[in-house]
Each structure stands twice: as C-alpha cells, then as structure tokens.
DSSP file (Angstrom, degrees, kcal/mol; ACC not computed):
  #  RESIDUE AA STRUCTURE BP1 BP2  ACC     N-H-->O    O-->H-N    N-H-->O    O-->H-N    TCO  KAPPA ALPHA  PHI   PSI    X-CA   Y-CA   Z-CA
    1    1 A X              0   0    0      0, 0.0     0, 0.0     0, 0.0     0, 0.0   0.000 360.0 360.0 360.0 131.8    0.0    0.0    0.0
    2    2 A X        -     0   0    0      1,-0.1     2,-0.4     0, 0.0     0, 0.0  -0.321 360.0-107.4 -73.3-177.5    1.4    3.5   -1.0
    3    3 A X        -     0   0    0      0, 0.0    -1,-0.1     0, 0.0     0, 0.0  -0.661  16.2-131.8 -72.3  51.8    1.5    6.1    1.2
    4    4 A X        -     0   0    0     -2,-0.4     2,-0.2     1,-0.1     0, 0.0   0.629  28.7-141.2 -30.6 135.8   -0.6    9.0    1.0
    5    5 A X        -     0   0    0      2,-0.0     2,-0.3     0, 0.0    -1,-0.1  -0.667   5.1-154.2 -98.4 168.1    1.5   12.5    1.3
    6    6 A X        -     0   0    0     -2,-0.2     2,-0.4     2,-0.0     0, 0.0  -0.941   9.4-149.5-144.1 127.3    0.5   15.3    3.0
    7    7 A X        -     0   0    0     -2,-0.3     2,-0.4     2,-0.0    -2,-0.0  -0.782  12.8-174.7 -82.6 127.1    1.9   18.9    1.8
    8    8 A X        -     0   0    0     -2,-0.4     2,-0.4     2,-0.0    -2,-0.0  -0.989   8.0-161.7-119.1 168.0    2.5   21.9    4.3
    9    9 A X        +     0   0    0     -2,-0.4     2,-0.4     6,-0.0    -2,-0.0  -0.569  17.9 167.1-108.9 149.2    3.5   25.2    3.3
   10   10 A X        -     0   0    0     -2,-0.4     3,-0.1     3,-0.0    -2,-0.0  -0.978  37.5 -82.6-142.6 171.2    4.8   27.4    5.9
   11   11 A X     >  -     0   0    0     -2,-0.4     4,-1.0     1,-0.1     5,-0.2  -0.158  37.0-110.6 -48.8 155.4    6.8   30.9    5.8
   12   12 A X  H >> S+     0   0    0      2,-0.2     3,-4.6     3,-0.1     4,-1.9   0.990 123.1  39.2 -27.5 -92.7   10.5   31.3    5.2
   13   13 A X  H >> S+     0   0    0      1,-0.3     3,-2.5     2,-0.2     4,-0.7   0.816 111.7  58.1 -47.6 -90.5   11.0   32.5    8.9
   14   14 A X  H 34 S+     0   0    0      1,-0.2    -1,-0.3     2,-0.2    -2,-0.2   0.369 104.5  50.1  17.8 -64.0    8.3   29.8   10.4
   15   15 A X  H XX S+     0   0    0     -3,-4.6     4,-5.4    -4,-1.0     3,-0.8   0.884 114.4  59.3 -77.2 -36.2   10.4   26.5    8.8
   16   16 A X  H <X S+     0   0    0     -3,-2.5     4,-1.3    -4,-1.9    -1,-0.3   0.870 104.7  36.3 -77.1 -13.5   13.1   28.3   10.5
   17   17 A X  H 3X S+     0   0    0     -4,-0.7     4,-0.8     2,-0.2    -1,-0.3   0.415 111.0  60.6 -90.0   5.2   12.3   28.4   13.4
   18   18 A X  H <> S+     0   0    0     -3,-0.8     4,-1.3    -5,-0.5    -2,-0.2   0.966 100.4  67.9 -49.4 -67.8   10.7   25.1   13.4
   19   19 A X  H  < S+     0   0    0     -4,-5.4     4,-0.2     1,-0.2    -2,-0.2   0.799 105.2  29.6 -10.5 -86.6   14.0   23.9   12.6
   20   20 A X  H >X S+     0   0    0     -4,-1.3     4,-2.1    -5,-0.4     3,-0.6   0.723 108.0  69.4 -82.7 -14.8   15.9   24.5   15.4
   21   21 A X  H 3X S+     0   0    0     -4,-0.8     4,-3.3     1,-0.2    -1,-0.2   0.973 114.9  31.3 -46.0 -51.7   13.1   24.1   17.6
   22   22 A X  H 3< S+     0   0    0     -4,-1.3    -2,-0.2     2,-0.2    -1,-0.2   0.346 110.4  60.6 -93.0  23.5   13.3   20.1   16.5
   23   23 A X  H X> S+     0   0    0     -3,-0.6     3,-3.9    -4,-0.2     4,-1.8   0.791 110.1  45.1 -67.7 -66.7   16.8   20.1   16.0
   24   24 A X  H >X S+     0   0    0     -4,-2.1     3,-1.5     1,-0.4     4,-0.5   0.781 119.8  47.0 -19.0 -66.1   16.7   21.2   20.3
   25   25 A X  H 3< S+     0   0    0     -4,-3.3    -1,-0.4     1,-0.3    -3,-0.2   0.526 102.0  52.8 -67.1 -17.8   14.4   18.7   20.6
   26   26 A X  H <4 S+     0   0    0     -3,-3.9    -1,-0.3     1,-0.2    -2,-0.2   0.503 113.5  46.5-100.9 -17.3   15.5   15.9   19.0
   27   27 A X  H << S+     0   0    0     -4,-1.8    -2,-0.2    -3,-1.5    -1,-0.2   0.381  75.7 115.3-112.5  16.4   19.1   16.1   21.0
   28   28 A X  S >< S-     0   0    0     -4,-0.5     3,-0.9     1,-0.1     4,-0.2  -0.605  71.7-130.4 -60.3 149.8   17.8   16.6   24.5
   29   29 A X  T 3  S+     0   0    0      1,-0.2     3,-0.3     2,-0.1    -1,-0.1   0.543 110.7  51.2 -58.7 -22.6   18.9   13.5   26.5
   30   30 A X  T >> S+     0   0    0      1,-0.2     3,-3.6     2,-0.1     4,-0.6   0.553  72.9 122.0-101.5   9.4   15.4   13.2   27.8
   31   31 A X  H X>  +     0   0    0     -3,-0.9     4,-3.4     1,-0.4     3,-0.9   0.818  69.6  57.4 -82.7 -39.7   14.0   13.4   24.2
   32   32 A X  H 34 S+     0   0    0     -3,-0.3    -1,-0.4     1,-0.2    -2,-0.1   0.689 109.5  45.1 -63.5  -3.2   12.2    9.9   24.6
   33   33 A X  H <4 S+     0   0    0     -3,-3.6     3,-0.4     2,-0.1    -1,-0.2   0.797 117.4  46.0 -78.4 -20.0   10.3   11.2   27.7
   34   34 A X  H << S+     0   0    0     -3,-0.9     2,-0.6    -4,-0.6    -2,-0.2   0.939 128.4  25.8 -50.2 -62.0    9.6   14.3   25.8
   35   35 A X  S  < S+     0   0    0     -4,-3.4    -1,-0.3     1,-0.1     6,-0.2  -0.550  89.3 165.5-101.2  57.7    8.6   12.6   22.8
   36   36 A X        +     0   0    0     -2,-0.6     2,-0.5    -3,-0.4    -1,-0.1   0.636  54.7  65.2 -80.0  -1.3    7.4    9.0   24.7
   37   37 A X  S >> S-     0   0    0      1,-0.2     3,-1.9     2,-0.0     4,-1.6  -0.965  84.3-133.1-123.8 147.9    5.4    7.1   22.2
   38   38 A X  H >> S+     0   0    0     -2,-0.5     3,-2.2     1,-0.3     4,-1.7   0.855  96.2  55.6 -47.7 -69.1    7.5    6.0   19.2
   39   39 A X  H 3> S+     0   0    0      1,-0.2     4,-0.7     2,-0.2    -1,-0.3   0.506 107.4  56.4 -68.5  17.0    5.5    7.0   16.0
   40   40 A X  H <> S+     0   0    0     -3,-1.9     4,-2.0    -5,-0.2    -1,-0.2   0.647 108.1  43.2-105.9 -21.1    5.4   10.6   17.4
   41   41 A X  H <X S+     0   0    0     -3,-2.2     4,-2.4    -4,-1.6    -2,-0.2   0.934 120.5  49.2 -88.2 -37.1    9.6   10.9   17.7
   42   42 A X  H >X S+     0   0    0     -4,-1.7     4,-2.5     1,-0.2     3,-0.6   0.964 111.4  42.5 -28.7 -63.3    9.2    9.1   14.1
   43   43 A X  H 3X S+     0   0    0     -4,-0.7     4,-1.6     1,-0.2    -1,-0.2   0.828 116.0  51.1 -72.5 -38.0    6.8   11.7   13.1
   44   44 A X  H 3X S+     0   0    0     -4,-2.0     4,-2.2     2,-0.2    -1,-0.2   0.903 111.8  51.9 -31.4 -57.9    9.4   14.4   15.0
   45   45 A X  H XX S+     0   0    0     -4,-2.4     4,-1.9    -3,-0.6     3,-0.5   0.895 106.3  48.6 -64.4 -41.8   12.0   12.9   13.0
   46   46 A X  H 3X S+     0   0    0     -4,-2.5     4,-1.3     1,-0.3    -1,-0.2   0.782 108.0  55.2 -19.6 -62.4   10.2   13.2    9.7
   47   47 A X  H 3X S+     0   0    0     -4,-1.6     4,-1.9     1,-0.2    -1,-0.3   0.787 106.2  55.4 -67.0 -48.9    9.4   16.7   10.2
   48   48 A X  H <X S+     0   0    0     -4,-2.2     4,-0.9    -3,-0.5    -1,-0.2   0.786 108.6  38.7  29.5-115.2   12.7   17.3   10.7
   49   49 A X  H  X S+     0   0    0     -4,-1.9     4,-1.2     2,-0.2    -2,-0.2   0.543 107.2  64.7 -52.0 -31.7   14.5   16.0    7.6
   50   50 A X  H  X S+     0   0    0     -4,-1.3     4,-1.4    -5,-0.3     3,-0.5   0.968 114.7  30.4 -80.1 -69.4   11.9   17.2    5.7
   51   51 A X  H  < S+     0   0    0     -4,-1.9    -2,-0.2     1,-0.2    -1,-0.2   0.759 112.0  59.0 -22.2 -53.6   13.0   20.8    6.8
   52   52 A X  H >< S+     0   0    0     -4,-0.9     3,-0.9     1,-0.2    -2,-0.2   0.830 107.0  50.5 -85.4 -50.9   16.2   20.4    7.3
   53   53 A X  H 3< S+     0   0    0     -4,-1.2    -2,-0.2    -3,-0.5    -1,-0.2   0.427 113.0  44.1  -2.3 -40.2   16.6   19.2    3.3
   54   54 A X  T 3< S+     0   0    0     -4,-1.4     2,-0.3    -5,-0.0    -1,-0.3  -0.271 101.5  80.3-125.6  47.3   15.0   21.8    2.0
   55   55 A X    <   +     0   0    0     -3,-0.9    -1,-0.0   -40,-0.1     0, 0.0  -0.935  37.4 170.2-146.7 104.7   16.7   24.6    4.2
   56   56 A X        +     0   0    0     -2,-0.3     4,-0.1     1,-0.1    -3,-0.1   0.025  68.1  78.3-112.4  42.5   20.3   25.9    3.3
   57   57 A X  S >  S+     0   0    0      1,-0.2     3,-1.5     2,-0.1     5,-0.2   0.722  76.5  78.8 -86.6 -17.8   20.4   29.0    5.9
   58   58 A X  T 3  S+     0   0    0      1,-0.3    -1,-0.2    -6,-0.1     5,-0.1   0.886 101.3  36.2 -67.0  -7.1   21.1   26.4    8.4
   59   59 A X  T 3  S+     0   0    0      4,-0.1    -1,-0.3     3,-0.1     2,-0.2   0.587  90.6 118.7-107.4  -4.4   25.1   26.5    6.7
   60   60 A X  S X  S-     0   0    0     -3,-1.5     3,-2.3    -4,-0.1     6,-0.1  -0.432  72.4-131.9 -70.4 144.0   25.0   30.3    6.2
   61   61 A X  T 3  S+     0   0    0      1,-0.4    -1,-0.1    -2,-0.2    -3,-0.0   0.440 108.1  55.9 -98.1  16.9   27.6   32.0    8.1
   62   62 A X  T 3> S+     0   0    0     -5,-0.2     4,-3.0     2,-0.1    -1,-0.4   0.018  72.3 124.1-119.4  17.9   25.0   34.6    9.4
   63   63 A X  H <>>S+     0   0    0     -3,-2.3     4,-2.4     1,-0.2     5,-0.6   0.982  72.3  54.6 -52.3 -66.8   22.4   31.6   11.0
   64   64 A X  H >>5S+     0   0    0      1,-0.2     4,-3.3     2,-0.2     3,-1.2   0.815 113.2  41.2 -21.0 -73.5   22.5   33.1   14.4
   65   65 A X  H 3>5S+     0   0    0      2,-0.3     4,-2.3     1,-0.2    -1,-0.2   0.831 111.7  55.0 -45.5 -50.7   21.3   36.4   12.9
   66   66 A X  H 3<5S+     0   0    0     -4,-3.0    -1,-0.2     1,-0.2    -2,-0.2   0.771 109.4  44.9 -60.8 -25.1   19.0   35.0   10.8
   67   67 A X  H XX5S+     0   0    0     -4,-2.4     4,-1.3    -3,-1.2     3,-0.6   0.837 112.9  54.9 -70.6 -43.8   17.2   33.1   13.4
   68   68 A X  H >X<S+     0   0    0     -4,-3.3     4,-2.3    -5,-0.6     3,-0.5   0.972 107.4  46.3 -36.2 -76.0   17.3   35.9   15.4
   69   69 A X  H 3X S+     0   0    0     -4,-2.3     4,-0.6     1,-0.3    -1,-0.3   0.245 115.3  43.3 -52.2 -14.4   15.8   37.9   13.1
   70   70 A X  H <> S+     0   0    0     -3,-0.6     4,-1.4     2,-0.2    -1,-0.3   0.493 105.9  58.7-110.8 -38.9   13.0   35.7   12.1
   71   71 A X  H <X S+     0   0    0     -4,-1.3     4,-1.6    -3,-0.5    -2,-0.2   0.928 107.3  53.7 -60.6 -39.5   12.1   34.5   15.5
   72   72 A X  H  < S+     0   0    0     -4,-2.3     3,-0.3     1,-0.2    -2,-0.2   0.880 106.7  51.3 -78.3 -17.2   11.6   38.5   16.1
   73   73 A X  H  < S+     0   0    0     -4,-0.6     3,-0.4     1,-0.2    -1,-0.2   0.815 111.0  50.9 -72.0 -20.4    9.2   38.8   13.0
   74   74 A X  H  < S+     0   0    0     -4,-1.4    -1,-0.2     1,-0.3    -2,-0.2   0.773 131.6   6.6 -77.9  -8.5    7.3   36.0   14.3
   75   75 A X  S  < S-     0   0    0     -4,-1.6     2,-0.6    -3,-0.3    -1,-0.3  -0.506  87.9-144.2-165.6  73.5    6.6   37.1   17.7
   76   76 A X    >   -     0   0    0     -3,-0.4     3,-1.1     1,-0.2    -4,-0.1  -0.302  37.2 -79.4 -13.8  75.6    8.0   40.9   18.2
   77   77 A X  T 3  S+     0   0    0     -2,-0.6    -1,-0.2     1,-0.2     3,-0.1   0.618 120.9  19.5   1.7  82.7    9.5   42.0   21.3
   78   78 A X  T 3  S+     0   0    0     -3,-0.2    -1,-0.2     1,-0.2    -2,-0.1   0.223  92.2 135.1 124.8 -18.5    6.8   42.8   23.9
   79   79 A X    <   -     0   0    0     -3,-1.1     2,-0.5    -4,-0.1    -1,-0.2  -0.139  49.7-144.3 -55.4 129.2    4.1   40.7   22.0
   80   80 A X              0   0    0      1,-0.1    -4,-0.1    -3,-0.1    -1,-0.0  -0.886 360.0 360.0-108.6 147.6    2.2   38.6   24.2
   81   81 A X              0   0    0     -2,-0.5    -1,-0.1    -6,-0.1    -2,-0.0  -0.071 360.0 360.0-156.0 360.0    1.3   34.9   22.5
C-alpha cells in the first residue's frame, strides 16, 4: 500500500524556526520522555528532515542572525502569544 503524502506550506521564517526548535528537541537526552510514544519521535523525525533538506540558511555563516531575526518577525519584542 502506498502512502498517501500530505503537503504543508509554511513561511521562510516559520520552517526556521521550526527547525531548530526540533533540532533542540531531538538532542535533548530526555527526548524519549519528551517525545514517549514512538510513531510521534518518528513523526518528529520526519518533520525534521523534511526541513532540514530543504533549508540551506542552516550553513550560512549569518544563522544566528538569521534566526534571530526571524524569531523577532514572528513574535515581536513585547508581544504577548
């Protein structure tokens, strides 16, 4: 049986900050209590890769900045969310 796909689109800034939110997560020590049933650290991993693949700012010699800078369009200094 194939495998149905499922597309989503997100913003530039968004995927990036996705990113390194499940990069974090995915190398905490504790990440299988974080993540504690299996097809959801699968599903983690996926999400990932899938990002991470189609992202080359993570190798850009400005990342910091850019993450910076993208975290602050998403959520402004002083914003409450």
């Amino acid at each position: 049986m194939s495998e149905q796909r499922v597309a989503v689109q997100l913003s530039r800034d968004q995927a990036l900050v996705l990113l390194e939110w499940l990069h974090r997560l995915s190398e905490r020590p504790d990440f299988n209590q974080v993540v504690p049933e299996p097809a959801e650290r699968v599903a983690v991993w996926a999400l990932h890769g899938s990002l991470e693949t189609q992202s080359t700012d993570i190798f850009a010699p400005d990342y910091g900045e850019q993450l910076t800078a993208a975290r602050e369009r998403l959520a402004p200094p002083g914003s409450e969310f």
